[in-house]
C-alpha angles and dihedrals in degrees: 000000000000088000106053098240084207097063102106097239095046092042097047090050098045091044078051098048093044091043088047105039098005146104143210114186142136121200131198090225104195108237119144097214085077123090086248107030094257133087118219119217119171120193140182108195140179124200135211149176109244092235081071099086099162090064083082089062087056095045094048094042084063099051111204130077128028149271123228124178111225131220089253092058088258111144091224102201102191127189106196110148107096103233089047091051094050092046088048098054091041088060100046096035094099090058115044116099108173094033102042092111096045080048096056094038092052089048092041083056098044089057097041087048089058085068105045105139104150147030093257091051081060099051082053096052085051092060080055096050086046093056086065083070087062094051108033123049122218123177091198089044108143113210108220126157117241118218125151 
C-alpha cells in the first residue's frame, strides 16, 4: 500500500468509512464443483455515489481490490482475495468502531477455513458463516439451509 493503513489518521478514516458505507461479509455460495458443494467467498466493500470522484484516490492509495461502477451510479470497491482481507482488517482493526465484531468473525472464518479436512470441519465453518446474519442486516437475505 502506497499510504501506511496503520498511520493513525489513514487508518481512523478508512475504519469510518468502512463502519459508516461499508461492508464485512462472507456468503456459501452453493456451486458443485467445490469439495463440499459451497463456495466460499468472503468481501469487505465500500460503497459510493459516482459524483464522488475522489472515492478512486482512496481506493488506489490502498492498493488491493477493485472498483466497479453499478447500474444505480453507485462506485461498488470490493476486497475479496483472502490475504488481502485479513491485512486489511488487521490494519484497520484498531480503528473500527461499528464493525469491530463483523471484523473478528471474518478473520475467525478465514483461519478456520485454512483447516478445513472433513465434512464435519465444514459444517462447522458454515455455523461461522451463519453468525454473520446476526451481525450484519439485509432487506433482499435468503434464508437457505447449508448443508454439504
Amino acid at each position: 500500500m502506497s499510504q501506511k493503513i496503520n498511520s493513525s489518521v489513514f487508518g481512523s478514516y478508512l475504519a469510518g468509512f468502512l463502519d459508516g458505507d461499508g461492508s464485512i461479509y462472507v456468503r456459501a455460495k452453493p456451486n458443485s464443483s467445490y469439495k463440499y458443494g459451497y463456495q466460499v467467498s468472503p468481501t469487505v466493500a465500500f460503497f459510493q455515489s459516482v459524483k464522488n470522484r475522489t472515492f478512486l484516490t482512496l481506493c488506489k492509495q490502498i492498493q488491493f481490490g477493485k472498483v466497479r461502477v453499478r447500474k444505480d451510479g453507485i462506485f461498488e470497491y470490493t476486497i475479496s482475495k483472502q490475504e488481502e482481507i485479513k491485512t486489511f482488517l488487521e490494519q484497520l482493526m484498531p480503528y473500527l468502531v461499528l464493525k469491530q465484531d463483523q471484523a473478528k468473525l471474518m478473520q475467525k472464518i478465514l483461519d478456520y477455513k485454512k483447516h478445513v479436512r472433513t465434512v464435519d470441519d465444514f459444517k462447522k465453518l458454515l455455523v461461522l458463516i451463519e453468525s454473520f446474519r446476526e451481525l450484519n442486516y439485509s432487506k433482499k437475505r435468503k434464508v437457505r439451509m447449508l448443508t454439504p
